[in-house]
C-alpha positions as CSV (number, residue, x, y, z in Angstrom):
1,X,81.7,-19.4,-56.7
2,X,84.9,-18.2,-57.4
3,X,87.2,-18.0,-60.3
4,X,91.1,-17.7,-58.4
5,X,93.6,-18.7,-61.2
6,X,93.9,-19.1,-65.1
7,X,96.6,-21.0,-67.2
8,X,96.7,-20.5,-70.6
9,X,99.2,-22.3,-73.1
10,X,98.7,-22.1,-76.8
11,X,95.4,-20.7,-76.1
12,X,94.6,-18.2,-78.7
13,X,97.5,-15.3,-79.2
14,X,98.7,-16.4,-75.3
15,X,101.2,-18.4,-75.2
16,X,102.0,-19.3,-71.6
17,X,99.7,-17.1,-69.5
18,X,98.7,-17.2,-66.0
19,X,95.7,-14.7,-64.5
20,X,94.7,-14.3,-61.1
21,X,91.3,-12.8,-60.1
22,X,90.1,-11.0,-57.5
23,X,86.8,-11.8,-55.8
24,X,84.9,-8.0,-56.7
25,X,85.2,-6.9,-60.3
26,X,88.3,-7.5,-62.3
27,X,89.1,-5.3,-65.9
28,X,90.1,-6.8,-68.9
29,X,91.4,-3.5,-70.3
30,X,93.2,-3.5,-73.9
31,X,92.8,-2.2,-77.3
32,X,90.8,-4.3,-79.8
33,X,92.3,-7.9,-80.9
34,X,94.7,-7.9,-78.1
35,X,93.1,-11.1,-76.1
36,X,90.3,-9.5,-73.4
37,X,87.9,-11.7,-75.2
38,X,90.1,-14.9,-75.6
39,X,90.4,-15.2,-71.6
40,X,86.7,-15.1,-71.2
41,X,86.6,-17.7,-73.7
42,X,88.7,-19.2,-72.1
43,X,87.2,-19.3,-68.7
44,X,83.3,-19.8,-70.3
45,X,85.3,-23.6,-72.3
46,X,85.3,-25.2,-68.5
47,X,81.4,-23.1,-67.7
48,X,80.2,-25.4,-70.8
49,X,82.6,-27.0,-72.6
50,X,82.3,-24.9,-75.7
51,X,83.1,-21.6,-77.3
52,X,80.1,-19.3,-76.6
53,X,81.8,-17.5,-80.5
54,X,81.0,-20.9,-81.8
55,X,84.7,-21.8,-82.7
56,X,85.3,-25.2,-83.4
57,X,88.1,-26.8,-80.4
58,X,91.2,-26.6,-82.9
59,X,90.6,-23.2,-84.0
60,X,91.9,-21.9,-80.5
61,X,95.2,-23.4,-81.1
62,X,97.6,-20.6,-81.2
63,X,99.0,-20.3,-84.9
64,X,101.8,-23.2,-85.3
65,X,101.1,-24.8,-82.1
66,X,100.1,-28.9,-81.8
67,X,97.8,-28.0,-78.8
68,X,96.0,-25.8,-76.7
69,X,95.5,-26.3,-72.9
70,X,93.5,-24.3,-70.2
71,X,93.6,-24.6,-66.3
72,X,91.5,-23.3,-64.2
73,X,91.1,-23.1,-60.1
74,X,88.1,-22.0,-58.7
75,X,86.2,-22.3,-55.6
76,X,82.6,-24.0,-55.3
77,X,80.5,-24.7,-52.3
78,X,84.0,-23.8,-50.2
79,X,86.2,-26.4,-51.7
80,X,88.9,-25.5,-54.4
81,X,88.9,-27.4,-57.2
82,X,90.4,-27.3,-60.9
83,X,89.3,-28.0,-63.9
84,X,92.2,-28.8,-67.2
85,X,91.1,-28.8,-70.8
86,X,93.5,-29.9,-73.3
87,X,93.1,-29.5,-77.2
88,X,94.9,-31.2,-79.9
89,X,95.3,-30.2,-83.6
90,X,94.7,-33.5,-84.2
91,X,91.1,-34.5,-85.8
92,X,91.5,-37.9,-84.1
93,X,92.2,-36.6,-81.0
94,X,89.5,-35.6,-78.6
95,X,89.9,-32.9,-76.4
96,X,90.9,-34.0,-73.1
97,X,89.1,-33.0,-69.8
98,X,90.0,-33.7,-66.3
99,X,88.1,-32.6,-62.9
100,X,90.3,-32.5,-59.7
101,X,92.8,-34.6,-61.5
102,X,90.1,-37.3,-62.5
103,X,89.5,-37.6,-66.4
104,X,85.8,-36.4,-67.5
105,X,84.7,-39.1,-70.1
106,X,81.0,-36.7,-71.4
107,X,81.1,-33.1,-71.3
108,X,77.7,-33.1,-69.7
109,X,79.7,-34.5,-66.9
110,X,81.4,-31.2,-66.3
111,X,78.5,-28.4,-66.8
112,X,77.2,-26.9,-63.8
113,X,81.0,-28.0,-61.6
114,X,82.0,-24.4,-62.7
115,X,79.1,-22.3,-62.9
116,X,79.1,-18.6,-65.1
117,X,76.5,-16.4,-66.4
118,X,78.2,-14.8,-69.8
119,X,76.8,-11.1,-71.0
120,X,78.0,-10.0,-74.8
121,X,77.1,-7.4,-76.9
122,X,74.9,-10.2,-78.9
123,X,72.8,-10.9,-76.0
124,X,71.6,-7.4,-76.7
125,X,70.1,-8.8,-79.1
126,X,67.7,-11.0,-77.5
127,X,64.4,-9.1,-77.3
128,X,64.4,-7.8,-80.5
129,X,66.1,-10.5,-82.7
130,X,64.5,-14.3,-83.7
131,X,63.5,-16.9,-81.1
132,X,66.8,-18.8,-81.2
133,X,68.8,-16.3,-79.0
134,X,65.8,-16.7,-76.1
135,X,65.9,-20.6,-76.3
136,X,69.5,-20.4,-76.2
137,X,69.7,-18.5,-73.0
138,X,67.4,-20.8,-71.7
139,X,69.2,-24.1,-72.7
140,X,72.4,-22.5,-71.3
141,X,70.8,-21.2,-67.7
142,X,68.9,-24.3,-66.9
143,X,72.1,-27.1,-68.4
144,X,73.8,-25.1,-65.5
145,X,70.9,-25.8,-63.0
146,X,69.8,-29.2,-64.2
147,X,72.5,-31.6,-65.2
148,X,69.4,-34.1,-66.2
149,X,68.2,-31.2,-68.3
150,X,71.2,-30.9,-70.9
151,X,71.0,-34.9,-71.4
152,X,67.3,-34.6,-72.3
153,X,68.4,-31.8,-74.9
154,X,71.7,-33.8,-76.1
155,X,68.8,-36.3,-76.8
156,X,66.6,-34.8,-78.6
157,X,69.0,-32.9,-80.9
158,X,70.5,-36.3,-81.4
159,X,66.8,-38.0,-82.6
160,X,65.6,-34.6,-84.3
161,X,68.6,-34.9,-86.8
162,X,67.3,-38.7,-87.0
163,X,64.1,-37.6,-87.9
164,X,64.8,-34.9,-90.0
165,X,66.7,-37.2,-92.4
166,X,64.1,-39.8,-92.9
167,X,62.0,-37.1,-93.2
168,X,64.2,-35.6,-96.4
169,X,64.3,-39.1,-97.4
170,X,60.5,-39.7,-97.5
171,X,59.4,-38.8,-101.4
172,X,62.5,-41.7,-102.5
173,X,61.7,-44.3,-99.9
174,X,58.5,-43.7,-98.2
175,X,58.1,-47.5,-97.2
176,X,60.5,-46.8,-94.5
177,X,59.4,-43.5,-93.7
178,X,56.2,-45.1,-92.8
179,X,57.5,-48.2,-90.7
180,X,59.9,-45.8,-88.6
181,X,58.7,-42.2,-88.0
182,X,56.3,-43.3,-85.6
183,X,59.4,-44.6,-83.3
184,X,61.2,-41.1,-83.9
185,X,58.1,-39.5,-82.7
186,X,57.4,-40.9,-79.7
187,X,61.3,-40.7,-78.8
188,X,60.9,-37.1,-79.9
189,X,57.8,-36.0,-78.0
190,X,59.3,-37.7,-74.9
191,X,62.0,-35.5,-74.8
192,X,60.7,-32.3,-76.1
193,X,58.4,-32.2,-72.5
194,X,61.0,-32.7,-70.4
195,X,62.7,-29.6,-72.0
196,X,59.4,-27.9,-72.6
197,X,58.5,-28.3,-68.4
198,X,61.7,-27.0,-67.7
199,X,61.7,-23.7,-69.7
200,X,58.2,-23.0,-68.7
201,X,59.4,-22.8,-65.0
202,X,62.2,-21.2,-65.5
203,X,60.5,-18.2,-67.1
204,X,57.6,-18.7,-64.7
205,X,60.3,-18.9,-61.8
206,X,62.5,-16.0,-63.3
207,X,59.4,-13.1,-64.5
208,X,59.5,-11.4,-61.1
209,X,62.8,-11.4,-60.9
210,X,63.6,-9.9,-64.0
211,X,60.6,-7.4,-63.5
212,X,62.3,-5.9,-60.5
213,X,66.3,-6.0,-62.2
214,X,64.3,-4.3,-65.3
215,X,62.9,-1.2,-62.7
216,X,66.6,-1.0,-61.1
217,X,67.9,-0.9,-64.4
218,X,65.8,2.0,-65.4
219,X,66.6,5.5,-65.4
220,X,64.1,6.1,-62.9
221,X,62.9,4.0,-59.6
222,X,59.1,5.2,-60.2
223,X,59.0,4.2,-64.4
224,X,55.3,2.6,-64.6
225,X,56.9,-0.7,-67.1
226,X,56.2,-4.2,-65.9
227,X,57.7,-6.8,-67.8
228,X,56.1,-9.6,-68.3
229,X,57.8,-13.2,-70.0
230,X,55.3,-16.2,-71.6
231,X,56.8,-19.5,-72.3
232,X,55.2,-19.9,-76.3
233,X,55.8,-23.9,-75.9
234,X,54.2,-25.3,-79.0
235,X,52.3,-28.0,-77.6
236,X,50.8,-25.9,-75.4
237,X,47.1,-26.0,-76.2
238,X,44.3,-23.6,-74.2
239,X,42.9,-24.9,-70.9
240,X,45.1,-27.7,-70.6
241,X,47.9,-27.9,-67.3
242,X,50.9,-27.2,-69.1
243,X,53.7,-27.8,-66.5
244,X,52.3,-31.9,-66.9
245,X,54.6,-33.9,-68.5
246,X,52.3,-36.5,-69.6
247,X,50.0,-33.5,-71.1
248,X,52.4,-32.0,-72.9
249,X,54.2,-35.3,-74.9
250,X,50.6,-36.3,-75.7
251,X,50.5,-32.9,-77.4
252,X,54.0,-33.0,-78.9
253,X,53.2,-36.9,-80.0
254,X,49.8,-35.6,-81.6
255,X,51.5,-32.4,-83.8
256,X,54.4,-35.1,-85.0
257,X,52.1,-37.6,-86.2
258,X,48.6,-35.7,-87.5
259,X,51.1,-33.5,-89.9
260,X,53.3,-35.7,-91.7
261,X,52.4,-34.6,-95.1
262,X,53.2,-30.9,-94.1
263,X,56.6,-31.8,-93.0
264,X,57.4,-33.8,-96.3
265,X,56.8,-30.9,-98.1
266,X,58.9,-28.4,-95.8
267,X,61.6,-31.0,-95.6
268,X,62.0,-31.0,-91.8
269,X,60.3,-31.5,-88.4
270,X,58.3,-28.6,-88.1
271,X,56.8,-29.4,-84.5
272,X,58.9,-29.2,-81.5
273,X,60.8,-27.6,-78.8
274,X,63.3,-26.2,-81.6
275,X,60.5,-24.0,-82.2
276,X,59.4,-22.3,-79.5
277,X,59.8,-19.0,-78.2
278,X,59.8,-16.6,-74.8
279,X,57.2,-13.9,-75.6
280,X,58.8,-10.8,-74.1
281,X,55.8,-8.0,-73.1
282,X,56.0,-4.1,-71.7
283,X,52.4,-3.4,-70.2
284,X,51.2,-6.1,-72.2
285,X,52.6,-4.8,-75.6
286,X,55.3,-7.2,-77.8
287,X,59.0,-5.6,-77.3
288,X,60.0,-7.4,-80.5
289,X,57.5,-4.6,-82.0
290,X,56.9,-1.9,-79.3
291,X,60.4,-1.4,-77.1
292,X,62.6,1.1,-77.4
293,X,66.6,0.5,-78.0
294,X,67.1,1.6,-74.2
295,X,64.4,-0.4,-73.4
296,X,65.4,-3.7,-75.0
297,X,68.8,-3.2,-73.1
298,X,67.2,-2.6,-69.9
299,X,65.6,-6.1,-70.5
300,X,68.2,-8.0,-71.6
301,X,70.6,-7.0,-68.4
302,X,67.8,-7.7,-66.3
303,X,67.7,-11.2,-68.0
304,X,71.1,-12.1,-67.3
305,X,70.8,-10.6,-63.6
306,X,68.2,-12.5,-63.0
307,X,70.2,-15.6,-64.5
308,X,72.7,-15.0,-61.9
309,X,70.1,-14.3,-59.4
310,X,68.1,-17.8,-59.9
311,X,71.8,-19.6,-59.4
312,X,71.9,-18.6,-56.3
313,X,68.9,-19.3,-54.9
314,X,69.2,-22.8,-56.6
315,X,72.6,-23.5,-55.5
316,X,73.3,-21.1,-52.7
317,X,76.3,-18.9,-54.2
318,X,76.8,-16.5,-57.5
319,X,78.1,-17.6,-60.4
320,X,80.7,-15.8,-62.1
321,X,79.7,-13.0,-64.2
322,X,81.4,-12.6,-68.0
323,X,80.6,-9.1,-69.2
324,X,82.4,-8.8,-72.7
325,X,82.3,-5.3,-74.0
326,X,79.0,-4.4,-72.4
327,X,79.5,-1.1,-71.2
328,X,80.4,0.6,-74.0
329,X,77.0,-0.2,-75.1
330,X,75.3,1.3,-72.7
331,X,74.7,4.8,-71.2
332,X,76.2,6.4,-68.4
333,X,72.5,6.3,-66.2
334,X,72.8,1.9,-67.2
335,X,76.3,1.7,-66.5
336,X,76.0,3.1,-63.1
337,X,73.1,1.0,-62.0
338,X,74.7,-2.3,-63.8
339,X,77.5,-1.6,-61.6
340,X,75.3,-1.2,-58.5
341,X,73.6,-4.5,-58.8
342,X,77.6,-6.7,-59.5
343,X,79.2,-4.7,-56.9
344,X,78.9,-7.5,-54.5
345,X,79.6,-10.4,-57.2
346,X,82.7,-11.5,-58.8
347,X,82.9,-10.0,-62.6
348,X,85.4,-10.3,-65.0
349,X,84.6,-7.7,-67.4
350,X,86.6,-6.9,-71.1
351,X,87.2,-2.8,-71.5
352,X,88.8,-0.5,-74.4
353,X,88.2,2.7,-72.6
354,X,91.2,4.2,-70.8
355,X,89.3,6.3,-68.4
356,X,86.7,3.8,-66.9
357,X,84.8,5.6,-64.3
358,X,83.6,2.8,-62.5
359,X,82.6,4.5,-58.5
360,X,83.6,1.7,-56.9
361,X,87.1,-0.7,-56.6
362,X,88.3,-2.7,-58.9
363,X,91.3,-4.6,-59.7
364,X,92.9,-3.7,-63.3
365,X,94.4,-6.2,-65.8
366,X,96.4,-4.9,-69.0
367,X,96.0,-7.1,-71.9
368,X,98.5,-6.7,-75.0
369,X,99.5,-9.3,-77.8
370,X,98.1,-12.0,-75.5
371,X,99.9,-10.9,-72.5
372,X,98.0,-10.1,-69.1
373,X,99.4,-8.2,-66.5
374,X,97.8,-6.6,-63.4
């Protein structure tokens, strides 16, 4: 996977911008608020059709501007291809999305085309902060993987927020609380282990892998620390075969209906997917409560490696790596070994520092009031 070429018009503070890439490691370098970050946004819109800074479509729309557009040429599986997003600052209008000139109708339709694996300062974050940054990184590695996978979660986001209204609803009019919640349920539970099979083999599938990043990542080949990473799926229940679908909705099915007096009370579905959690151990001991700050670094690079890693054993070729401000987070010993382990991978990484002592080539791209030049 390669990204070649970037347009840009309207995009942010660039107003008619085109990028080319190399196919090593290509610097973003700039001071602050000068549009590093904007291009990787940029780029991540056509990985998965969204902002990963959570922006809402119109608020990319340079200042003054009727629209926004982005093109992008990559390379996948040896054939070029494109991908064109186009934004209006018009609430009526959709954003517009076409694939090798043919328009995209369901965004679903274009995850996984263009595959990236995105590393920010938040994902730092991820061992020691709540459960929602692990499922996220989850949802966001396997929708890449699994097309089928993204529709079973648009799905049950979809009925959760179904449920969770008639739910809210239940203490004014629980005659149709009642006569419907069953039917959520069972739509619900469906769902949930499709999602709940899939993150459990993906963790399964990736704790080796991450394991062996986390020793590289290390300040030392010979440090005795084995990670280890636990799918906490909440219809898991002791002794029973977890990865079986059947198994787990008949779980799912039993919390949603044994506890509806519980969820009056607390106002929402409290059983589910949106729930769960990866359990993150070092020897066996929680990193949420035990890990150091190096430590929790170590692990979260290792995580994203290893997202890279799984992408191409699944599909045969890299993604593209996003590294946004990373490395001025981590320590020269980190730095060096990160660097070691992308060397062979194309990177597009965002960088303040004027003297970036990388060791090996790279390809340098000046950013400045929304500008790039190499």
């Amino acid at each position: 996977m390669l990204c070649k070429k970037v347009e840009l018009q309207n995009f942010r503070n660039a107003e008619c911008e085109t990028v080319t890439f190399d196919s090593g490691i290509n610097v973003l370098h700039g001071e602050n608020a000068q549009g590093k970050t904007n291009l990787l946004e940029a780029i991540y819109y056509v990985s998965l059709g969204k902002s990963f800074r959570g922006s809402k479509d119109a608020e990319i729309i340079r200042f003054g501007e009727e629209y926004a557009a982005i093109s992008l040429d990559f390379i996948a599986q040896g054939r070029e291809q494109n991908v064109t997003m186009r934004f209006s600052d018009n609430a009526r209008q959709k954003k517009t999305v076409t694939h090798n000139g043919v328009k995209i109708t369901k965004l679903s339709e274009l995850v996984g085309e263009f595959r990236a694996v995105l590393f920010s300062p938040d994902h730092l974050q991820m061992i020691k902060d709540g459960p929602s940054l692990r499922r996220n990184y989850l949802d966001v590695a396997i929708s890449q993987l699994r097309p089928m996978y993204l529709h079973s979660l648009q799905k049950y986001n979809k009925i959760l927020l179904n449920r969770n209204k008639l739910i809210k609803n239940a203490e004014e009019d629980r005659a149709t609380f009642d006569s419907t919640v069953d039917f959520w349920s069972a739509q619900l539970a469906h769902e949930a282990a499709i999602i709940a099979k899939a993150r459990a083999e993906y963790v399964q599938k990736s704790g080796d892998i991450i394991a062996e990043f986390y020793r590289r990542m290390c300040q030392s080949g010979e440090i005795d620390e084995t990670p280890e990473l636990i799918y906490a799926g909440s219809a898991k229940q002791e002794g029973e075969l977890y990865f079986d679908t059947e198994v787990t909705e008949r779980n799912f099915l039993r919390l949603l209906t044994d506890f509806h007096e519980r969820e009056i009370a607390a106002g929402s579905t409290l059983y589910g997917i949106h729930k769960d959690d990866i359990i993150i151990n070092l020897n066996g001991k929680n990193t949420r409560l035990y890990s150091s700050q190096g430590q929790q670094r170590s692990l979260a690079l290792a995580m994203k490696l290893a997202e890279g890693e799984i992408c191409r054993m699944d599909c045969g070729e890299y993604p593209v790596f996003l590294f946004d401000d990373v490395f001025s987070e981590l320590d020269s010993i980190r730095r060096k070994n990160l660097l070691r382990e992308i060397a062979d991978r194309q990177v597009i990484i965002t960088s303040c520092e004027s003297d970036m002592d990388f060791d090996i080539p790279y390809r340098r791209i000046e950013v400045s009031k929304g500008k790039y030049k190499s």
